[in-house]
C-alpha positions in Angstrom: -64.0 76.2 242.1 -63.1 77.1 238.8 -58.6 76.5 238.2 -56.1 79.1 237.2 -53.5 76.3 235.6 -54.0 72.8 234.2 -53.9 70.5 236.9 -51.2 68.4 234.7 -49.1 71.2 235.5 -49.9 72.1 238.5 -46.8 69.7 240.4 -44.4 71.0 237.5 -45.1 74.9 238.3 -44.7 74.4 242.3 -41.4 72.4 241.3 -40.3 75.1 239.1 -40.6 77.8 241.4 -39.3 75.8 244.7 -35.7 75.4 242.5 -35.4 77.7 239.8 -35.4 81.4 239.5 -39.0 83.0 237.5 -38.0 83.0 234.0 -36.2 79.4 234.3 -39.3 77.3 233.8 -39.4 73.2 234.2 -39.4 71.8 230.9 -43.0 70.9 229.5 -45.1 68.0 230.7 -46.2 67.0 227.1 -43.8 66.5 224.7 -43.0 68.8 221.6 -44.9 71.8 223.0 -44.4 74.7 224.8 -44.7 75.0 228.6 -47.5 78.1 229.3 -49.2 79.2 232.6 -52.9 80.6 231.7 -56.1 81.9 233.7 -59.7 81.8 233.0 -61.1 84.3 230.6 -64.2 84.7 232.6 -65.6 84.7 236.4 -66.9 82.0 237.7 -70.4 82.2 237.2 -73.7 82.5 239.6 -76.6 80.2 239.6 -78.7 81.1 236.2 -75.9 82.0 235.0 -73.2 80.8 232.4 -68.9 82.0 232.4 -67.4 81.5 228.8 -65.1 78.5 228.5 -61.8 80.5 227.2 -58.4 80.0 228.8 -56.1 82.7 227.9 -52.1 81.5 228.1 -50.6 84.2 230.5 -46.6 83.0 230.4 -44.5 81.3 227.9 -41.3 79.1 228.5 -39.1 76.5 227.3 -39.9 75.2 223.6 -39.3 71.9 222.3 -39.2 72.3 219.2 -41.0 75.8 217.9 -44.5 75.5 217.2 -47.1 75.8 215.1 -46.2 75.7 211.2 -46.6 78.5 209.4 -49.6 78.9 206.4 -47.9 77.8 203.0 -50.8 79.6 201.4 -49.8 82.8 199.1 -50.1 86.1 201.3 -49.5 84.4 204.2 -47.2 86.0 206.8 -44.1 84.6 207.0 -42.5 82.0 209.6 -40.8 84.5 211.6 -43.9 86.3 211.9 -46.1 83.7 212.6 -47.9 84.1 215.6 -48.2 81.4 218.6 -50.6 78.9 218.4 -52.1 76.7 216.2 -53.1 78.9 213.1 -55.5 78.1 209.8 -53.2 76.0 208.4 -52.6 73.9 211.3 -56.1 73.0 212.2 -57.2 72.4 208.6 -54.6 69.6 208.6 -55.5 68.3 212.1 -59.0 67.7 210.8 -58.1 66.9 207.1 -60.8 70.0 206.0 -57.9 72.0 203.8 -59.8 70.9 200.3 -63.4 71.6 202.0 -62.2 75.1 203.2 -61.6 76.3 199.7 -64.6 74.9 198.0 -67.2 74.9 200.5 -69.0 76.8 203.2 -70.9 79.2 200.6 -74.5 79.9 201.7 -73.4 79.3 205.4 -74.2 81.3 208.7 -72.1 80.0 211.4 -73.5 82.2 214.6 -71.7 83.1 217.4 -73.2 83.7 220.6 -71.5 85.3 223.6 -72.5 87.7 226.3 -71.8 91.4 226.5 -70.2 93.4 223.7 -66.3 93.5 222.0 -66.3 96.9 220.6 -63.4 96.0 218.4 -64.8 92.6 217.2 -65.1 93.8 213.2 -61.5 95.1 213.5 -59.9 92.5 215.2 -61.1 89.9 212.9 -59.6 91.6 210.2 -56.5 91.5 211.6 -56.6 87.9 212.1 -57.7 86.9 208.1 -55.4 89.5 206.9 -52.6 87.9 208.7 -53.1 84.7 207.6 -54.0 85.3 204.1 -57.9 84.7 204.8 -60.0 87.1 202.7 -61.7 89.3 204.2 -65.1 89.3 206.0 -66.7 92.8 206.8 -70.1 94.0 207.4 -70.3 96.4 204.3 -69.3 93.2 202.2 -72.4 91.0 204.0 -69.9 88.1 205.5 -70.0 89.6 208.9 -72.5 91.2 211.0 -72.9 92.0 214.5 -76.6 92.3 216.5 -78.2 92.8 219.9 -79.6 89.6 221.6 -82.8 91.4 220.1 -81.5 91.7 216.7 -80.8 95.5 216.4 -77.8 97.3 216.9 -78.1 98.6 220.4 -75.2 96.5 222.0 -75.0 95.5 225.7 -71.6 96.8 227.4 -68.6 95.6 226.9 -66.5 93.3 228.9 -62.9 92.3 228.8 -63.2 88.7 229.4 -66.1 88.1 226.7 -64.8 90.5 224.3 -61.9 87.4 224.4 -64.3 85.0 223.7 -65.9 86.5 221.4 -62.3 86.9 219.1 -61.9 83.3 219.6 -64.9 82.5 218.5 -64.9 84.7 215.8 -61.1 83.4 214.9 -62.0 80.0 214.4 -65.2 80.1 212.0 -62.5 82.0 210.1 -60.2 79.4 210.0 -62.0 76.6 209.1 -64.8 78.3 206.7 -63.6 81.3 205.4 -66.5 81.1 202.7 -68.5 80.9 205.6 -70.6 84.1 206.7 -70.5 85.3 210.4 -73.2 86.3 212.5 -72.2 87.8 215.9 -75.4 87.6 218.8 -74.3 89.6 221.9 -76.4 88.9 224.9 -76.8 91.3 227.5 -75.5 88.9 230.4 -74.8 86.0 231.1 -78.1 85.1 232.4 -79.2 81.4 230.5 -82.8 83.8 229.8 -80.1 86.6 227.9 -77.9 84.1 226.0 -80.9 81.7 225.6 -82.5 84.8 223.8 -79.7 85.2 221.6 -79.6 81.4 220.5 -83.2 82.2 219.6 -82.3 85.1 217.3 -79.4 83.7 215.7 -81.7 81.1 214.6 -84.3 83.4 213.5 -81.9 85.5 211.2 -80.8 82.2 209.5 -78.1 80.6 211.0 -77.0 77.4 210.3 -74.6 76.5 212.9 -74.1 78.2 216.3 -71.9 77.8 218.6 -71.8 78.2 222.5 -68.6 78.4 224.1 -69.7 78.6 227.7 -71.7 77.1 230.1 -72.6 76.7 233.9 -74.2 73.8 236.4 -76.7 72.1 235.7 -80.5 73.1 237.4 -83.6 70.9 237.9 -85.2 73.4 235.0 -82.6 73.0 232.5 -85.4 70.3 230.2 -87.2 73.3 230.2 -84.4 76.1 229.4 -83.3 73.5 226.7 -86.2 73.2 224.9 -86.9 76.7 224.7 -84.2 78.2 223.2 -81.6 75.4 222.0 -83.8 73.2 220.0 -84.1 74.6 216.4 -85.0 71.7 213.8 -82.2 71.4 211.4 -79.3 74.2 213.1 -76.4 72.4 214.0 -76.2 73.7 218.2 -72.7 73.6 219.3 -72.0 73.8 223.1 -68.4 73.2 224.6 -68.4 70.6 227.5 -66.2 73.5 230.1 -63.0 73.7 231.1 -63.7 72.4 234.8 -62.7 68.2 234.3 -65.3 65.6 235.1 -68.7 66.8 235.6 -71.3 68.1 233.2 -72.5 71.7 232.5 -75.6 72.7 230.8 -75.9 74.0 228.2 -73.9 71.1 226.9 -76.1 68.8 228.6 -79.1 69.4 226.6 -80.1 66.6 223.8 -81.2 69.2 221.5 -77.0 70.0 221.1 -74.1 69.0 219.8 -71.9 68.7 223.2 -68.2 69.4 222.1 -65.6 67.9 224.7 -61.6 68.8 224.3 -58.5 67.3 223.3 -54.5 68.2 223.5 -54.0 68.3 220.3 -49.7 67.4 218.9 -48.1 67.2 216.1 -46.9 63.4 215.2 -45.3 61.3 212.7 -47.9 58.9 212.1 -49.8 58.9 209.0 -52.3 61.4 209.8 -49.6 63.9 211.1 -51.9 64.4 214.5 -52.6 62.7 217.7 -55.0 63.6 219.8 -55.9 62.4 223.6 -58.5 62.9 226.6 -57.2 67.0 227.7 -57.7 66.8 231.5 -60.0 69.5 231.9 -62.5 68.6 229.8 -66.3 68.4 230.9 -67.8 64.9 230.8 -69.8 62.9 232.6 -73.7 61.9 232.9 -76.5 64.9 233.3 -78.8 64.7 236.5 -81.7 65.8 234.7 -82.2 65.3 230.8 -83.0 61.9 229.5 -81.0 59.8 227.2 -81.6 60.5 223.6 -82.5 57.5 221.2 -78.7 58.1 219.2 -76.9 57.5 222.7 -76.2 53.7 223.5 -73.3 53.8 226.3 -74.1 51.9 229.6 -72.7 54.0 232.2 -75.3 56.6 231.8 -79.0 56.8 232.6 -79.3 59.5 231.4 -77.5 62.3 228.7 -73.9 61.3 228.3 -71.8 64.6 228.0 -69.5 64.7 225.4 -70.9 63.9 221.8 -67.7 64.6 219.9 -64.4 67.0 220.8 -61.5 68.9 219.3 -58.5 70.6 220.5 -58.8 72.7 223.9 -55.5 71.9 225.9 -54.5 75.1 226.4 -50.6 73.7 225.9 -51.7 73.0 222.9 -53.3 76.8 222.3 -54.7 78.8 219.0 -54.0 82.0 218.0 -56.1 84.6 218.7 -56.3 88.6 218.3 -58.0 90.7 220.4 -57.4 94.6 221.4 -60.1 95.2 223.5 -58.2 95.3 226.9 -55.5 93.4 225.5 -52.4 94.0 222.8 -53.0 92.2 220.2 -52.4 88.5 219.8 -53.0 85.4 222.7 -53.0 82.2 222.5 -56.4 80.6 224.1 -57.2 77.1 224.9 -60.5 75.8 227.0 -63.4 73.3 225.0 -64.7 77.3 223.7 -61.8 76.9 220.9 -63.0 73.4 220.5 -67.1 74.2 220.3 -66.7 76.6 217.2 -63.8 74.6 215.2 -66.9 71.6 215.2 -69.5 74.2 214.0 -67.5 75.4 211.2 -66.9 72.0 210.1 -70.0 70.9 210.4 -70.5 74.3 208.1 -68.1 73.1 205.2 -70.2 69.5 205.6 -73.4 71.9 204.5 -74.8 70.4 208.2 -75.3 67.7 210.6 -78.4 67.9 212.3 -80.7 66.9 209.9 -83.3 68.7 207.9 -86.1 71.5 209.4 -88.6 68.5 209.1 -86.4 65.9 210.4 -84.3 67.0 212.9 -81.5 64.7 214.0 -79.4 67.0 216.3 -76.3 65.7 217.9 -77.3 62.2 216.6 -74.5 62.6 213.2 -71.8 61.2 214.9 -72.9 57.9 216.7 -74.3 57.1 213.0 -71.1 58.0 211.2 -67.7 56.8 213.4 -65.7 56.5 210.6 -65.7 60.5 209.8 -64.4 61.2 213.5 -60.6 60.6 214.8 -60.8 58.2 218.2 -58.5 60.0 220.4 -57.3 57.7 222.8 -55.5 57.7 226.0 -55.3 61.0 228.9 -58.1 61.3 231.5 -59.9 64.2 232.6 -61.2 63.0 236.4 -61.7 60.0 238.6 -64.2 57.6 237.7 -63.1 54.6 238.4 -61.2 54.4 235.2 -64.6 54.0 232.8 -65.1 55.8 229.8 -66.5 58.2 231.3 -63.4 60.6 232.6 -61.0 58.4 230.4 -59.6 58.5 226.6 -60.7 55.0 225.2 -60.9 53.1 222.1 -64.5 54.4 220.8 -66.8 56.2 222.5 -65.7 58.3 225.9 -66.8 61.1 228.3 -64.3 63.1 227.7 -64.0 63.3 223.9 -67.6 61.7 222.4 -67.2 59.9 219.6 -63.7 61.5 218.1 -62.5 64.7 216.2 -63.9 65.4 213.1 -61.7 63.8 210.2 -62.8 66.1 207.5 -65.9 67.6 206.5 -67.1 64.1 205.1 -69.5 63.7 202.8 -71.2 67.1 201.5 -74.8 67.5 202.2 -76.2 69.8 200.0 -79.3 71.9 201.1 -82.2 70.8 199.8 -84.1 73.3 198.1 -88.0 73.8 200.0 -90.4 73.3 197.3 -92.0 75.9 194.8 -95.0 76.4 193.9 -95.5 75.8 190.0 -100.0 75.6 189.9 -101.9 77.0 192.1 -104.0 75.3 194.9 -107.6 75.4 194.1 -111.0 75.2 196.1 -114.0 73.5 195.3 -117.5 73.0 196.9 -120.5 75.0 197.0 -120.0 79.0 198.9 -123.0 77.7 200.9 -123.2 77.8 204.8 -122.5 74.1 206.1 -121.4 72.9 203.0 -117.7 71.6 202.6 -115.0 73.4 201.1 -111.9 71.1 199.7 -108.5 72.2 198.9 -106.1 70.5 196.6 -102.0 71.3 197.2 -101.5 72.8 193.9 -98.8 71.5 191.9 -94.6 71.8 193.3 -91.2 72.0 192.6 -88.4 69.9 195.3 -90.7 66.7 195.9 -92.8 68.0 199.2 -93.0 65.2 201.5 -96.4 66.6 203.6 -98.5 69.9 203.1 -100.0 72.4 205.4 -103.2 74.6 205.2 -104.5 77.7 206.6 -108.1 78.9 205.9 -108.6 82.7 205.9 -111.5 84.6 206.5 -111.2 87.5 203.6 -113.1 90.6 203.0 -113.5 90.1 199.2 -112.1 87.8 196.3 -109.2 89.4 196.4 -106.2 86.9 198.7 -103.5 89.9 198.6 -105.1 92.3 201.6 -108.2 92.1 203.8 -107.2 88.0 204.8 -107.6 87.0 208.2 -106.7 83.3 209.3 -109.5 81.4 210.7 -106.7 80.2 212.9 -105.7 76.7 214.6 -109.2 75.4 214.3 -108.9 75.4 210.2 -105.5 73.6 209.3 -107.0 71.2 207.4 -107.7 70.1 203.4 -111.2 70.8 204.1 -113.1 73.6 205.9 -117.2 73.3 206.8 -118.3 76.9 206.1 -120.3 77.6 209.4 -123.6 78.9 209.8 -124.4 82.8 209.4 -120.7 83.4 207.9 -121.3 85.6 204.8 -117.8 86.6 203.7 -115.1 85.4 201.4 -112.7 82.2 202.0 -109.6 81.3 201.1 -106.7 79.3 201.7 -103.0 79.1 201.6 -100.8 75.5 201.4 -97.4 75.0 202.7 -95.7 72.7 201.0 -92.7 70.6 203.1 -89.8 68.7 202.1 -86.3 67.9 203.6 -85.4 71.2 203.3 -88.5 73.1 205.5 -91.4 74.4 204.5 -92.2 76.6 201.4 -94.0 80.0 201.0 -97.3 79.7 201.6 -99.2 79.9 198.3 -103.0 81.1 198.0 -105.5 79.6 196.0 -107.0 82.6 194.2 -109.7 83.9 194.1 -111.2 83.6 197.3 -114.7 82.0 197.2 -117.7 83.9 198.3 -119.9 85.8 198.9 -121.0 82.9 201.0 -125.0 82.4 201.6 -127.3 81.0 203.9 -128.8 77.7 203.2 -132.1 77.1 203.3 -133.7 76.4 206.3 -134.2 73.1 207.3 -137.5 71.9 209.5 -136.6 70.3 212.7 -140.1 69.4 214.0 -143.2 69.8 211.9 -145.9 72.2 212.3 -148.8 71.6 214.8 -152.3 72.8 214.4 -154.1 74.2 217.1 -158.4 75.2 218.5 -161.8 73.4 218.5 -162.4 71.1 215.8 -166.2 72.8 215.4 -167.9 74.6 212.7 -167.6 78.3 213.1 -164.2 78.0 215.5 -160.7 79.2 214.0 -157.7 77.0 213.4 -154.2 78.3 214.3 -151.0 76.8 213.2 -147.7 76.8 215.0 -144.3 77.6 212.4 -142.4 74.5 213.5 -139.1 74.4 214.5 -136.2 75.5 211.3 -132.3 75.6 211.2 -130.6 78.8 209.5 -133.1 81.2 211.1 -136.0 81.7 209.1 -137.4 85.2 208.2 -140.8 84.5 206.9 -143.2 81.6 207.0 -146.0 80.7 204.4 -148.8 78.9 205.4 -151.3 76.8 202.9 -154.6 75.1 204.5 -155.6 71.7 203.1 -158.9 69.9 203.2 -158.4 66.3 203.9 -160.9 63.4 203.3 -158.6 61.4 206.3 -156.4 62.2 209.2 -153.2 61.0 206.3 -151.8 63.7 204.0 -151.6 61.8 201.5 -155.6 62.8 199.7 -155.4 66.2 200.5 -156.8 69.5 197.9 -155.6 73.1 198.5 -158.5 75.2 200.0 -156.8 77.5 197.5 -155.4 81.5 198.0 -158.5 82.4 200.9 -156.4 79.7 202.9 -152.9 81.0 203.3 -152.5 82.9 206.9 -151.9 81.3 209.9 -155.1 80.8 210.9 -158.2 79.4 209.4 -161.9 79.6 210.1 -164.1 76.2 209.8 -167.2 77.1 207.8 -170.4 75.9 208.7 -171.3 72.4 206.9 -167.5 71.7 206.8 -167.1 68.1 208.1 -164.0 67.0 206.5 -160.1 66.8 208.2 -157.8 70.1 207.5 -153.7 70.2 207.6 -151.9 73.0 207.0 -148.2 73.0 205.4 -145.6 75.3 206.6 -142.8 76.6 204.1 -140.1 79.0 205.4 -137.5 81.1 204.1 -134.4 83.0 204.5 -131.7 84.8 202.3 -130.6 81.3 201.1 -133.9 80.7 199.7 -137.2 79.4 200.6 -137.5 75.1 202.4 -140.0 72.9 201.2 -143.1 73.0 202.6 -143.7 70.6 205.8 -147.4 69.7 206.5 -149.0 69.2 210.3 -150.8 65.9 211.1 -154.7 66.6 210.1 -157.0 67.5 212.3 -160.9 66.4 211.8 -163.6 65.2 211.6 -165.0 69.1 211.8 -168.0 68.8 213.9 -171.7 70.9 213.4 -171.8 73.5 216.0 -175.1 75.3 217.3 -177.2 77.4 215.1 -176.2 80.7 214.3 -177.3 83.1 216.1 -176.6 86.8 217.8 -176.9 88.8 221.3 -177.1 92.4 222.1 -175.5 94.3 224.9 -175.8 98.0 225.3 -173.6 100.8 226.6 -174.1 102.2 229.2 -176.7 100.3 230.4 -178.6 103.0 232.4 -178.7 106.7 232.5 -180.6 109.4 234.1 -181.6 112.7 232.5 -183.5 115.6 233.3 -187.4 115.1 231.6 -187.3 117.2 228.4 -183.6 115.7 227.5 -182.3 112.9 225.4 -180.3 109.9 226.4 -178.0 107.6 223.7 -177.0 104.2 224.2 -174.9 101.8 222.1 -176.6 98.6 221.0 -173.9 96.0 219.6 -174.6 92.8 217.7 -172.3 89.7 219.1 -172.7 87.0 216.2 -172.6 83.3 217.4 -172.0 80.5 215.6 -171.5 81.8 212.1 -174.3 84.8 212.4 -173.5 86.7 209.3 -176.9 88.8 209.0 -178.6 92.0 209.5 -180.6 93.0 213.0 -183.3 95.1 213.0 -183.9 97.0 216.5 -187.2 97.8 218.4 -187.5 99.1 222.0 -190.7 98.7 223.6 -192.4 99.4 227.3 -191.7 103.2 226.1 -192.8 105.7 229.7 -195.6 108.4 228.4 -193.9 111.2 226.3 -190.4 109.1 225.7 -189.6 108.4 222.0 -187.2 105.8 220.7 -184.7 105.4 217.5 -182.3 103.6 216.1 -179.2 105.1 213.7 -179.1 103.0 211.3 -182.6 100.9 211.7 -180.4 97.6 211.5 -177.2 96.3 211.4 -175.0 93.2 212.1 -172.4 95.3 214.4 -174.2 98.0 215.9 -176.6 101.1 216.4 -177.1 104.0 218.4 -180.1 104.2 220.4 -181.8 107.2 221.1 -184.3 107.6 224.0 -186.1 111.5 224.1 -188.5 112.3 227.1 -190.9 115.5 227.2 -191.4 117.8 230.4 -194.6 115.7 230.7 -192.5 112.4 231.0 -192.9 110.4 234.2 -190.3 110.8 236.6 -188.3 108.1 238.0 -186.8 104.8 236.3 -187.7 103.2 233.5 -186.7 99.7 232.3 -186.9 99.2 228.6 -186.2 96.5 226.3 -184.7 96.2 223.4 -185.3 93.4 220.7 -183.4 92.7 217.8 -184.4 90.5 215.0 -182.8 88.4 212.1 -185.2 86.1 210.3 -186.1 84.0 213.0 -183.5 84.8 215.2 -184.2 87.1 217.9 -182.1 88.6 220.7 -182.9 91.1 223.4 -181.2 93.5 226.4 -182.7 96.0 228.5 -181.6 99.8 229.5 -182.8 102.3 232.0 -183.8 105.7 231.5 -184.1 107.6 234.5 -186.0 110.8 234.1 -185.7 113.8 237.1 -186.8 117.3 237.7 -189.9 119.0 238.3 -191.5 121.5 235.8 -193.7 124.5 236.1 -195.1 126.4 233.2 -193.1 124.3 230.5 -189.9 124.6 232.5 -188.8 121.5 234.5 -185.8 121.9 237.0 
C-alpha cells in the first residue's frame, strides 16, 4: 500500500496530535528543516500500470531556521519572496553544477515523459524561470515543446495529479540546464505500452536525456517491456527508484536505465555546504527478473541492483514547484520524481553519460567514475538485515547507488557523425553473376565501421526510382543475379562515436545490366543409325542463362577424338544431318548457343562412326486407292507414289500391264521419282467384273511393282450400258 506521510514522521504526527492542538506541530525530526505533512501525487497504480513518484507537501509547521536561500543571481526575486523549497540556486550548489549551468547544456533535449496532459504546462513553466531569474523557454522560441505519445499535438486528457508531475519535472530541467531545451511526451495512460510509447518518441525526436519519474511492480515480462522501449543507444534513460522504501519497481529496474534512488538532502557546515543521507522511502533492492549488467559488482544481488545513483527526494527536504492546474500556484514536492530529472539534467550539462549511439554504456558512468558522485552516508530506507542494500553506507548502497552527482564532471563533447567528403564508387563488370564491389568513399569525423545498402534503381539516376534490395545486400559486395536487367546502386553509412552518417550514394548507378553468355552444362549428344542413307540428329545440350537460339556445325572425323576433325562446311549446319552413301568416316556435331549476352563457345558431342554401307538403293510403289469399280464406258484414277530406299534419288518410269479387252492405261507425267496419276478407261465392250492389274515401275535396273483393281459393271444395249 502506497503511504500518505514519511514513516520517520509517522510517531511524531500521532504525538503531535495526541497533545497539542492542530496548528501546534511537534518540532521536526531532522534538524534545520521544516516539519511538513504531504500525500501522494498519484493513485496507486494497477498491474501494467505505473503511478508518478511525486509527493506533494500538504501542511507546514515549525521552522528551524528558514529555508532555502534565496538566488543571488540578478533578477532574481527577492528573500522575502522566495518561495519554499529548494530553488535553482540551492540545487546548483548541492551538486557543485553552478559554473556548468551557465556554460553548458547548448544542443541538449532533456525529455520529459509523464502520462495524461497539464494544460497549463507552457505557462506554468514560465512562471517558475521568470521567478527565479531563469530565461525564458517557450515553444515559439524552440526551447520548449509539448507532443502526443505519437508525436502530434492531439493531447490525452488532463489529470490533476500528473499535470503535478509534469511541473516538477519540467521545474527541475530548468534549474539545472536552463540552456537546456525541453521536450514534453504526454502519454495517454499510465499503461507501461502508453508511456513505453512515449519513451520511444522522445527518443525519435532527438532527445538526449529522459527522464521517468514513476514507476510500478515489477512483472515476469518486464526483460521484454525494457528492451523495447527503454533501451536507446547513447540517451541517457533516467527512472526514479519510487517513493514506497525497500523494494524495486520497474521501470527502474531495467539495465538499459539509469535507476535514480533519493536522498534528504540539508544544508551543513562542512566543506561542501551539503550532506546528504539514505531518505527512508527510497526504492532499492534486487529485481526478480533482469540479470545483472556487466558495470554492477555488489554481492548481495543476483541479479539488477536498484539504485545506480540518487539525489534529493525527502520530501522534508522539498523543491519548489508551480503548478495551476487544479492547484494555486506554488508547492513544494519531494518523492525520487524530483530526484530522476535533477540526474538527467546534469547528465545534460556533462553533454551525456551513456555512451555513444555505437557504444552504448547506459547506467554503467557511475560505477566507472566514483569520484564525480557525493557518498551519502548514513539513514536507511527498510529492513534488510542492515546490508547495503536498505542502508546509507560508505560506497555503494541500495538506497542511493553510487552517490549524488558532484558536478557535471568532465564535459563530453558530441562527437560529430562523419561526412562524406568523395563519393563511394562501384566497380566490376554490369554483367549477370559477376561481382559488384563498393569502396566507402572518402569521410570527415574518423568512421570507426561502414554500412551498405544495394538498391535496385530504374535508371542511372540514385535521386528517384531506388528500391533497396533489402537485408540480403548489406554488404561491400553484391553478385548481380541472373535475369536482373536494371540499374544498381548503393549507398554507405559511415559510423563513428557519434552514430551513423547520412547515407551517401555512389553515383551513377551501374547498368543496364546484361545477361551473360550461356554456359554449357553437359555437352551435346548425337543421336540415329550409324548407316549410309540414315539421318543424324543432335540434342542442344544442357546451358545456364537460358539460351534463345542454338547453332549447329557437323564435322567429319577420321576417329571417334575431336581432335582431326574438318567442317562438312555451310550444307552441315541444322540439327540434323543425312549420311551420304560411300561415307564411312566418324561425324560430331558442335553446338553453340546464344542469348542477349552474346553467343557461348561452341561445345562438340563425342563422334559417332564408323558410317556403315547400307543396302542398294532402291524404290517401291504403292497406289491409292487400291481398287475401284466403275460402270464399263467410264474412267477410273489412281495414285502411284515412288517411296525411295536407301539413297534412291532417280526417275521411275510407269507401265501397267494385264490390261481387260477395251481398258486403256496412262500415266501423268510418264515418270517421276515422287509420283503419277494413273488412268484406267474401259469401253461399253469392256468385260465386266474385276480386274487385277499391275503396275511396274523402272529405274535403270531397278524395278518395283503394285497392283490395282478395276472393277467394271453394267450391262449395255445398243451403245448404252446401265
Amino acid at each position: 500500500m502506497r503511504r500518505l506521510w514519511s514513516l520517520a514522521l509517522l510517531g511524531t504526527i500521532l504525538a503531535t496530535v495526541a497533545t497539542a492542538a492542530p496548528s501546534a506541530l511537534a518540532a521536526p525530526t531532522i534538524p534545520g528543516v521544516l516539519h511538513r505533512i504531504f500525500k501522494r501525487t498519484c493513485d496507486a497504480p494497477s498491474p501494467g500500470h505505473a503511478a508518478c513518484n511525486a509527493i506533494a507537501v500538504t501542511a507546514t509547521g515549525a521552522t528551524t531556521p528558514a529555508q532555502p536561500s534565496p538566488l543571488a543571481s540578478p533578477g532574481a526575486v527577492s528573500p522575502a519572496l522566495t518561495p519554499a523549497g529548494f530553488g535553482p540556486s540551492d540545487l546548483r550548489s548541492a551538486y557543485n553544477v553552478a559554473s556548468a549551468a551557465a556554460a553548458n547544456g547548448a544542443g541538449r533535449t532533456v525529455a520529459i515523459v509523464d502520462a495524461y496532459d497539464d494544460p497549463n504546462a507552457a505557462s506554468d513553466l514560465a512562471t517558475y524561470r521568470q521567478t527565479y531569474g531563469i530565461p525564458a523557454c517557450t515553444a515559439a522560441s524552440g526551447c520548449f515543446r509539448k507532443v502526443s505519445q505519437t508525436g502530434g499535438s492531439s493531447y490525452p486528457s488532463g489529470n490533476t495529479g500528473w499535470s503535478e508531475e509534469i511541473s516538477l519535472d519540467l521545474d527541475m530541467v530548468s534549474a539545472i540546464c536552463p540552456n537546456c531545451k525541453i521536450l514534453l511526451v504526454e502519454a495517454t495512460s499510465t499503461s507501461y505500452t502508453s508511456l513505453g510509447t512515449a519513451v520511444n518518441e522522445a527518443a525519435k525526436l532527438g532527445a538526449t536525456e529522459i527522464s521517468n519519474s514513476y514507476g510500478g511492480s515489477e512483472f515476469s515480462g518486464e526483460a521484454s517491456t525494457g528492451a523495447t522501449y527503454y533501451a536507446h543507444s547513447g540517451v541517457d534513460v533516467t527512472v526514479s527508484s519510487g517513493d514506497d522504501g525497500y523494494g524495486v519497481e520497474f521501470p527502474a529496474a531495467s539495465q538499459y536505465v539509469t535507476a535514480v534512488g533519493g536522498t534528504t538532502l540539508s544544508h551543513s557546515t562542512n566543506a561542501r555546504g551539503w550532506t546528504e543521507s539514505a531518505w527512508s522511502d527510497a526504492g532499492s533492492g534486487c529485481s526478480a527478473y533482469i540479470p545483472k549488467p556487466s558495470y554492477q559488482h555488489d554481492t548481495g544481488c543476483a541479479k539488477r541492483t536498484v539504485a545506480d545513483v540518487s539525489a534529493v527526494a525527502d520530501p522534508n527536504t522539498p523543491v519548489a514547484v508551480y503548478d495551476t492546474y487544479g492547484e494555486s500556484g506554488w508547492l513544494e514536492f519531494g518523492g525520487t520524481s524530483v530526484a530522476s530529472p535533477l540526474v538527467a539534467s546534469i547528465y545534460a550539462l556533462a553533454g551525456g553519460r551513456s555512451g555513444s549511439a555505437a557504444a552504448p554504456t547506459y547506467g554503467a558512468y557511475a560505477y566507472a567514475n566514483p569520484g564525480q558522485y557525493n557518498d551519502a552516508v548514513g539513514g536507511s530506507n527498510g529492513s534488510c538485515g542492515g546490508s547495503y542494500l536498505c542502508t546509507g553506507l560508505g560506497g555503494y548502497d541500495g538506497p542511493t547507488g553510487v552517490g549524488s552527482p558532484n558536478g557535471a564532471g568532465p564535459v563530453t563533447p558530441p562527437t560529430p557523425v562523419p561526412a562524406i567528403s568523395t563519393a563511394p564508387t562501384l566497380s566490376g563488370s554490369t554483367i549477370q553473376g559477376d561481382v559488384l564491389t563498393a569502396t566507402t568513399g572518402t569521410w570527415t569525423n574518423s568512421p570507426t565501421s561502414y554500412a551498405y545498402q544495394w538498391y535496385d534503381c530504374t535508371t542511372s539516376s540514385t535521386t528517384t526510382g531506388c528500391t533497396s534490395l533489402g537485408a540480403g545486400a548489406t554488404g561491400s559486395t553484391y553478385t548481380l543475379p541472373g535475369g536482373y536487367t536494371g540499374f544498381v546502386a548503393v549507398a554507405v553509412t559511415a559510423i563513428n562515436a557519434g552514430g551513423p552518417s547520412t547515407p551517401a550514394f555512389a553515383s551513377p548507378a551501374v547498368g543496364p545490366v546484361t545477361e551473360l553468355p550461356p554456359a554449357n552444362l553437359s555437352a551435346p549428344t548425337i543421336s540415329g543409325s550409324l548407316v549410309q542413307g540414315q539421318t543424324l540428329s543432335a540434342s542442344t545440350g544442357t546451358w545456364t542463362n537460358s539460351p534463345t537460339s542454338f547453332a549447329y556445325q557437323w564435322f567429319d572425323c577420321t576417329t571417334s577424338s575431336t581432335t582431326s576433325c574438318s567442317s562438312l562446311g555451310a550444307g552441315a549446319t541444322g540439327s540434323t544431318y543425312p549420311l551420304p552413301a560411300g561415307y564411312t568416316g566418324f561425324v560430331t556435331v558442335a553446338v553453340s548457343a546464344r542469348n542477349v549476352g552474346g553467343s557461348s563457345a561452341a561445345v562438340s558431342a563425342n563422334p559417332v562412326g564408323p558410317i556403315m554401307a547400307g543396302p542398294p538403293p532402291s524404290f517401291t510403289l504403292t497406289a491409292s486407292p487400291a481398287t475401284q469399280s466403275v460402270a464399263r464406258g467410264k474412267s477410273a484414277a489412281y495414285t502411284v507414289t515412288v517411296t525411295p530406299k536407301n539413297g534412291f534419288t532417280g526417275s521411275v518410269a510407269f507401265t501397267a500391264g494385264g490390261l481387260p479387252a477395251g481398258v486403256a492405261a496412262s500415266f501423268s507425267p510418264a515418270s517421276s521419282g515422287s509420283s503419277t496419276t494413273l488412268t484406267l478407261t474401259s469401253t461399253t465392250s469392256s468385260p465386266t467384273g474385276a480386274h487385277a492389274i499391275p503396275i511396274t515401275g523402272t529405274s535403270g535396273g531397278l524395278s518395283s511393282s503394285t497392283t490395282v483393281t478395276l472393277t467394271l459393271t453394267g450391262t449395255c444395249f445398243l451403245g448404252f450400258c446401265f
